[in-house]
C-alpha positions in Angstrom: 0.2 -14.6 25.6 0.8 -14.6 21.9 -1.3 -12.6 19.7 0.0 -13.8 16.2 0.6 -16.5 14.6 0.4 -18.4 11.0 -1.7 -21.5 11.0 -1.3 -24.4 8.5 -3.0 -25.7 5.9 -5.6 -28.9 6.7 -4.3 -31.8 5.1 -5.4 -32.3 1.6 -5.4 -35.0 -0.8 -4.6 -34.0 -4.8 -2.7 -36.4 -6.5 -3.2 -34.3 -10.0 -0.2 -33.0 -11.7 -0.3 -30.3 -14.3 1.6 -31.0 -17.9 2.7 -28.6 -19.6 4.9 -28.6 -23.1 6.4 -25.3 -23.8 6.9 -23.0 -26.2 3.4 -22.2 -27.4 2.3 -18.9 -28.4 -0.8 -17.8 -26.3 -3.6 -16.1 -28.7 -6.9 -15.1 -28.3 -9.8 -13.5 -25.9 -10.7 -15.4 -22.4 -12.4 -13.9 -19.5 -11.3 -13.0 -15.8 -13.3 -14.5 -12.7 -14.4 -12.7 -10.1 -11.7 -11.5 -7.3 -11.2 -14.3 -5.5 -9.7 -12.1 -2.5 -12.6 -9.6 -2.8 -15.4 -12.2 -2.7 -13.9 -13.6 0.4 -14.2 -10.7 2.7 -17.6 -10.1 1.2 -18.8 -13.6 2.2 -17.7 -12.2 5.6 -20.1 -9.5 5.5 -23.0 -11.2 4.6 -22.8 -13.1 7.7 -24.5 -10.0 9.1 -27.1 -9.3 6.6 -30.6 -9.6 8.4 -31.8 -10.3 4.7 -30.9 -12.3 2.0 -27.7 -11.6 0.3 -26.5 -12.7 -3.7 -22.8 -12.3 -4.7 -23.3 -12.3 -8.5 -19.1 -13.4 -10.4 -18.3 -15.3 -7.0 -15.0 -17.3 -8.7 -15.6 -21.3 -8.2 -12.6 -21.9 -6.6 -11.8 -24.0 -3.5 -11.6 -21.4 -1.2 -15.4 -20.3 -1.9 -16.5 -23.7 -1.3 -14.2 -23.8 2.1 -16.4 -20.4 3.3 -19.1 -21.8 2.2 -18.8 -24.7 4.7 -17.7 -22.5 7.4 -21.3 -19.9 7.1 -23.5 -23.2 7.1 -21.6 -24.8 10.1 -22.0 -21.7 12.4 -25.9 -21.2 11.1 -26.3 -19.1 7.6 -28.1 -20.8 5.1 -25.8 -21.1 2.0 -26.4 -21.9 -1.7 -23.3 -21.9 -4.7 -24.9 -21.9 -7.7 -22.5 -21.7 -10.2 -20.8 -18.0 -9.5 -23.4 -16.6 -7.6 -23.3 -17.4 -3.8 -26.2 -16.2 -2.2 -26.9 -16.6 2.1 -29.8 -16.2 4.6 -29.8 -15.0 7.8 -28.6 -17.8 10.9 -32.1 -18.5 12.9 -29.6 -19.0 15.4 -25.9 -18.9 15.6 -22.7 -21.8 16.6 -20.0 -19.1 16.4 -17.3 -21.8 16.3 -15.2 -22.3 12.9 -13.9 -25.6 12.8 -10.4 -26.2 12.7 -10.0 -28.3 9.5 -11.9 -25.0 7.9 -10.5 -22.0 9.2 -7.2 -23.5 9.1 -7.2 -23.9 4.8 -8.0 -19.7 4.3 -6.8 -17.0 5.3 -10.1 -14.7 5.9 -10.3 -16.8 9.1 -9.9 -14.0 11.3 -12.5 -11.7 9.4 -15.0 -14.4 9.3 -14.4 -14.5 13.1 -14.9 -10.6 13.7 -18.0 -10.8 11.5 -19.2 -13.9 14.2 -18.1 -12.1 16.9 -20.7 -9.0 16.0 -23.0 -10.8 15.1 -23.1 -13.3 18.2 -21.5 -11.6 20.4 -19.0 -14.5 20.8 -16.8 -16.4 18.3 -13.9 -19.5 18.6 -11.9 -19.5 15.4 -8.1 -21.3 14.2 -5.1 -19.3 13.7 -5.3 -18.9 10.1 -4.0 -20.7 7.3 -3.7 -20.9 3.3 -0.2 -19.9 2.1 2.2 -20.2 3.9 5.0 -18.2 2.6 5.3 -16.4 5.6 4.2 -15.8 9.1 0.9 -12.9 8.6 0.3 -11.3 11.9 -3.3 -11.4 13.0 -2.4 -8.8 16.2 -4.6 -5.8 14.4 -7.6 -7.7 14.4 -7.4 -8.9 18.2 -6.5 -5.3 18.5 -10.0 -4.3 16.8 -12.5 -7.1 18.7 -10.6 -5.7 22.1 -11.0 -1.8 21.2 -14.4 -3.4 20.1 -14.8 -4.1 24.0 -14.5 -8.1 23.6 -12.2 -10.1 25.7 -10.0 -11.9 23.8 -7.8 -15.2 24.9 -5.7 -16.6 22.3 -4.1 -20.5 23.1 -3.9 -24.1 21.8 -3.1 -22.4 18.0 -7.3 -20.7 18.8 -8.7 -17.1 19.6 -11.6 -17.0 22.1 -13.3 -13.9 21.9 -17.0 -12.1 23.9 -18.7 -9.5 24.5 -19.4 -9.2 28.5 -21.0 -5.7 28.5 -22.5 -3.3 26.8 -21.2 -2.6 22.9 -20.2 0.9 22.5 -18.5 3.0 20.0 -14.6 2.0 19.6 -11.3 3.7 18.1 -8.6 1.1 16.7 -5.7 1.7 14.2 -4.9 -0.9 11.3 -1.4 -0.1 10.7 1.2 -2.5 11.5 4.2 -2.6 12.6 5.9 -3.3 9.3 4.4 -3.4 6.1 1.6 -0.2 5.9 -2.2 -1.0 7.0 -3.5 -4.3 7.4 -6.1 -5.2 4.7 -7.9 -7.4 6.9 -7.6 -6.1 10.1 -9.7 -3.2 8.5 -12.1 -5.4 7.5 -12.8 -6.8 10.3 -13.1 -3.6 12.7 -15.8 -2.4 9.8 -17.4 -5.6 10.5 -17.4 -5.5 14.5 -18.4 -1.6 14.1 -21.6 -2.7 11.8 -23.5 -4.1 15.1 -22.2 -1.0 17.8 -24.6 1.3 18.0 -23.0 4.8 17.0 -20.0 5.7 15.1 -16.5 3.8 15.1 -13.4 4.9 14.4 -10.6 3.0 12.0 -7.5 5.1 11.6 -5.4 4.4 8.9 -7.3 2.1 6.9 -6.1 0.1 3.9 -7.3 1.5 0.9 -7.3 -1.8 -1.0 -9.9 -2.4 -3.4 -11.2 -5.3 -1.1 -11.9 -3.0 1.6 -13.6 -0.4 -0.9 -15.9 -2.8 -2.3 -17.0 -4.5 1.1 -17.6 -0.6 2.4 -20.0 -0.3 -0.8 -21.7 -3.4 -0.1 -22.0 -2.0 3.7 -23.2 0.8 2.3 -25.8 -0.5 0.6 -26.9 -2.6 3.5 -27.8 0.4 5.3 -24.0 1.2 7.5 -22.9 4.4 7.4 -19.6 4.8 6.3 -17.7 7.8 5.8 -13.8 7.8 4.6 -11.9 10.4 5.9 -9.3 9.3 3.1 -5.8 7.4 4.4 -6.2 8.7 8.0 -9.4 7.5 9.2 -12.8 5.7 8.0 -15.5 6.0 10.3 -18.2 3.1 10.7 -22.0 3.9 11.3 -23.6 0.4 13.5 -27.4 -0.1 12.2 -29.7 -2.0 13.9 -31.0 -4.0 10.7 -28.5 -4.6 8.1 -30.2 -4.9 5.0 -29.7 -7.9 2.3 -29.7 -7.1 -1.6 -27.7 -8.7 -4.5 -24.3 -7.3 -5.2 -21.5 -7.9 -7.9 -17.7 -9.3 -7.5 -15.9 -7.5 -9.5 -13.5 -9.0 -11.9 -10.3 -10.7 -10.5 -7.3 -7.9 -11.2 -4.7 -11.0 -10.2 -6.1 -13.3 -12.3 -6.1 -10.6 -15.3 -2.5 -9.5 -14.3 -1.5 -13.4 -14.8 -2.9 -13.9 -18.2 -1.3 -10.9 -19.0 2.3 -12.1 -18.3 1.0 -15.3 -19.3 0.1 -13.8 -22.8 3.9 -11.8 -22.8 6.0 -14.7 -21.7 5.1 -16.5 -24.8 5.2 -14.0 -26.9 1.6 -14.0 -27.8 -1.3 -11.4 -28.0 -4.2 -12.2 -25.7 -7.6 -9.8 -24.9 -9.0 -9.9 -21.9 -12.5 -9.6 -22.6 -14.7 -7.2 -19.5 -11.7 -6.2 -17.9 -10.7 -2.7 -18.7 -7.6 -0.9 -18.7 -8.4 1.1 -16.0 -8.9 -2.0 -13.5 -5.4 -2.3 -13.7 -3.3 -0.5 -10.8 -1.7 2.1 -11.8 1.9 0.6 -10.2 1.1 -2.7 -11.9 0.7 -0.8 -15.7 3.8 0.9 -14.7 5.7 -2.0 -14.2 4.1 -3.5 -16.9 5.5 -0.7 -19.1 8.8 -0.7 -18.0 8.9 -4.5 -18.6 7.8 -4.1 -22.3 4.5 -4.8 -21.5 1.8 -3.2 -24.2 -1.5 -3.1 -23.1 -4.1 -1.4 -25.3 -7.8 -0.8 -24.5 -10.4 -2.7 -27.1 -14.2 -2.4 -26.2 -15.0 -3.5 -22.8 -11.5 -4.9 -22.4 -8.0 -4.7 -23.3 -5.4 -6.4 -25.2 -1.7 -7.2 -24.0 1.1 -8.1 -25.9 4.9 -7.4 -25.8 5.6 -6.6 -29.3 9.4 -5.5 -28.7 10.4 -8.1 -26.3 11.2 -8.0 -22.4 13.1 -6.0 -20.7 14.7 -6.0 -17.0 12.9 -3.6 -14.6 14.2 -2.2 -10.9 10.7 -2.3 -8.5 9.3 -2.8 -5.4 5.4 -4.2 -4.1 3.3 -2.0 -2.2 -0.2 -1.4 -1.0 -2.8 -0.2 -3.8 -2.5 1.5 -6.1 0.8 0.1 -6.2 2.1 -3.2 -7.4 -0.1 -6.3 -5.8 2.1 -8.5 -4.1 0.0 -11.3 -5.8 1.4 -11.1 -9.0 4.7 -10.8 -8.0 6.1 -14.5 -8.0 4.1 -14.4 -11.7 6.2 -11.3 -12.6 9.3 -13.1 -11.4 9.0 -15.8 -13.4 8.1 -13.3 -16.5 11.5 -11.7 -15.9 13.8 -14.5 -16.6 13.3 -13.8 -20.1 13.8 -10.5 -19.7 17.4 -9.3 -21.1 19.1 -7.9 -17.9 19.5 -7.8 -13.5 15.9 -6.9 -12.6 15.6 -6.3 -8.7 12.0 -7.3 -6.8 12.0 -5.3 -3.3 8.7 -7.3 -1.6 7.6 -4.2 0.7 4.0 -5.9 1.6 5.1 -8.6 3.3 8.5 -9.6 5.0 8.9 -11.5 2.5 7.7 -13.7 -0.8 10.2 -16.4 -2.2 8.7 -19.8 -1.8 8.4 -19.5 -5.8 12.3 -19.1 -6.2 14.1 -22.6 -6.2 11.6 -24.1 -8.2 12.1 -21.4 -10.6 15.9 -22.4 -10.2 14.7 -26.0 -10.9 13.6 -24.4 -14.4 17.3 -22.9 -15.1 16.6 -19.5 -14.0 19.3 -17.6 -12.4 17.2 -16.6 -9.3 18.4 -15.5 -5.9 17.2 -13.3 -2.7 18.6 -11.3 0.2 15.8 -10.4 2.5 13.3 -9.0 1.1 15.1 -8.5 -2.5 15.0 -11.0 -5.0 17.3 -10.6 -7.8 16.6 -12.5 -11.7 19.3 -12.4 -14.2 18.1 -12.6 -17.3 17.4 -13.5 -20.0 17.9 -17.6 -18.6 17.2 -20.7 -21.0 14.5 -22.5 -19.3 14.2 -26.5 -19.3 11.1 -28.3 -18.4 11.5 -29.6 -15.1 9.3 -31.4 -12.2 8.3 -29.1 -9.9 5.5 -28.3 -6.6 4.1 -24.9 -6.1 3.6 -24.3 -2.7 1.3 -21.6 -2.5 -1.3 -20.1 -4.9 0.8 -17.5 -6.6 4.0 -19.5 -6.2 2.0 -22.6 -8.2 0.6 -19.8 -10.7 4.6 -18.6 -11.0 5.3 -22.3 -12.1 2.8 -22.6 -15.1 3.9 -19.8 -16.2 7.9 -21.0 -16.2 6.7 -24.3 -17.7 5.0 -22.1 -20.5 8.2 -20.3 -21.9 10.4 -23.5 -20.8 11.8 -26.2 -23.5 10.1 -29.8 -22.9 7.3 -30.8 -21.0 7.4 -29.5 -17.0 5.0 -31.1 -14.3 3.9 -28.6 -11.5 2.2 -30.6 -8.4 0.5 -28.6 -5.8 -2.8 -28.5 -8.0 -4.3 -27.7 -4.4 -3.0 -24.0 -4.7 -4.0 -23.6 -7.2 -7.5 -24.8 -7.3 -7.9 -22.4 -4.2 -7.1 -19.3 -5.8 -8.3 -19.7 -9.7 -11.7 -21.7 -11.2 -10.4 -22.4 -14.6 -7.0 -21.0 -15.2 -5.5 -24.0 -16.9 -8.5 -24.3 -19.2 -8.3 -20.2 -20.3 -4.6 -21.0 -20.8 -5.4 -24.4 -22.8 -8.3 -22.6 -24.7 -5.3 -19.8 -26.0 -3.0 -22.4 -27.3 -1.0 -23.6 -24.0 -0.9 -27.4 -24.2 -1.8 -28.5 -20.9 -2.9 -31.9 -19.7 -4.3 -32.8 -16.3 -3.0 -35.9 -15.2 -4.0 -38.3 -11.8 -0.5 -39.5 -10.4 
């Protein structure tokens, strides 16, 4: 029986192209949205609020609306008001996410274990959303079945119930390859929340979207208790309390203005996101590229005032550098004088954004889990599709240091992942046009 799989995205219609003419300077101050990746696993989590809930900086992307759709089909009252996204407790409960839904995200098996506590059964899709590779959901079947849940998984579905009594469980989130799974910890907090006593998660991810949905469990009421990387142990409550909580600010987003800002050799501030928001692996990279990034009130400036440099790196869980600004930093380093070498250590690998990069002019190539960029490459606007978020997001960011005016497709992407990115970067100087094909 398998117990993995990657689903595929529902089929959706954008016929939008971005334009973009190159070879604008970016200057200026913009703001960052709210974490889209954070928000998502708290939407999760209010699922088993027994109060009202309010996620204040909830980013209006696609993705939020998708959620959205799935919490009011299986019974929680749902309004999106602008960026707050605020929830009411199911009267009663259709623990069933739609296929057309659960197959566009990739939360889908989060949302499910938050169903699964909460009605003590749950059908949900193999997830979906980018595709560019095949993300193992075995850790969280792992979690619902330490959880005591029987769990079938067929027809590209996971079944999951409850048959007896809930009790206390032990489950570990590391994988088999790339370090603890972010959302496979996520979801044994969330089956732990409604079993009475304390749980046990061994080696949890310590990514900031775990952190924050621990505070906002916290706050409900759950007792929660990190042991630091080997264990986090999960108090169940009988009433989980609602409240109104804060998403903090997107670091990806921040991280792709920045390169955004450095690839044209411009000077932007990023106004409410401070310096320390930053990873520290990402400022180190950062650094080594020729990055400058200076704190100025609430938030910080970046610029790259003696050029770009070639850097030897790798990804890696927090507080190293996100995997979701590596496409972006891969298209940053083909202007970058020198071999840089990218070692993706997150997942088994991240290269969808390479042959469109190619399509650009840059000299671009990967082994494995390596990708190699020779710079510094001449790039020529060229027509292009972005087939994930941060692949698309790699794309606008080529088409900003390229000669002539590029078209990216694949406005789906990018829609999912950012609420106004093309008008921040329009709004700095980028001349960008919209266009229905």
């Amino acid at each position: 029986m398998p117990i993995a799989g990657i689903g595929t995205d529902a089929p959706v219609s954008d016929a939008r192209a971005v334009h973009i003419i190159g070879g604008h300077r970016l200057t200026g101050t913009t703001a960052v949205q709210g974490s889209k990746n954070i928000a998502l696993h708290l939407y999760a989590a209010a699922i088993l609020a027994d109060e009202p809930v309010t996620l204040r900086g909830a980013p209006e992307i696609l993705d939020t609306r998708v959620v959205a759709d799935i919490l009011h089909r299986t019974g929680t009252v749902v309004t999106v008001a602008g960026d707050e996204f605020a929830t009411s407790p199911a009267d009663s409960c259709l623990a069933v996410v739609p296929d057309e839904l659960g197959r566009r995200i990739r939360t889908t098996a989060v949302i499910g274990g938050a169903l699964l506590a909460r009605s003590g059964k749950v059908t949900f899709p193999l997830p979906g959303g980018d595709a560019f590779c095949a993300r193992r959901i075995d850790r969280h079947l792992a979690a619902m079945k330490a959880a005591g849940a029987e769990v079938e998984v067929g027809e590209g579905r996971v079944r999951a119930r409850f048959t007896g009594k809930r009790v206390p469980f032990t489950t570990d989130a590391e994988t088999s390859s790339w370090g603890p799974s972010l959302g496979a910890t996520v979801t044994a907090m969330l089956l732990a929340v409604r079993t009475t006593g304390t749980s046990v998660i061994l080696n949890p991810s310590l990514e900031p979207e775990v952190a924050h949905t621990a505070a906002l469990l916290s706050q409900a009421g759950v007792g929660i208790e990190w042991q630091g990387r080997a264990a986090l142990h999960v108090t169940g409550v009988g009433h989980v309390r609602g409240g109104v909580f804060s998403v903090p600010p997107d670091r990806l987003e921040a991280a792709t203005l920045a390169l955004a800002a450095a690839i044209t050799g411009g000077s932007v501030q990023l106004e409410g996101f401070p310096l320390a928001a930053f990873p520290d692996g990402l400022l180190s990279v950062f650094a080594d590229a020729g990055l400058q990034l200076a704190p100025l009130g609430s938030g910080t400036v970046v610029s790259a005032p003696g050029g770009l440099h070639a850097v030897q790196m790798a990804t890696g869980p927090h507080p190293g550098f996100p995997t979701g600004v590596q496409p972006q930093l891969t298209a940053l380093l083909t202007q970058a004088e020198g071999t840089s070498r990218i070692r993706e250590r997150v997942y088994i690998r991240r290269d969808t954004h390479l042959p469109a990069l190619a399509a650009f002019g840059a000299s671009v190539n990967t082994t494995g889990s390596l990708i190699t960029v020779q710079g510094r490459s001449v790039l020529r606007a060229a027509d292009v599709v972005g087939k994930d978020i941060r692949a698309a997001t790699a794309l606008v960011l080529a088409a900003l240091a390229a000669e002539g005016t590029s078209t990216i497709r694949g406005m789906y992407h990018l829609r999912r992942g950012y609420g106004s990115l093309l008008p921040k970067l329009a709004a700095l100087g980028a001349r960008v046009t919209i266009r229905q094909e």
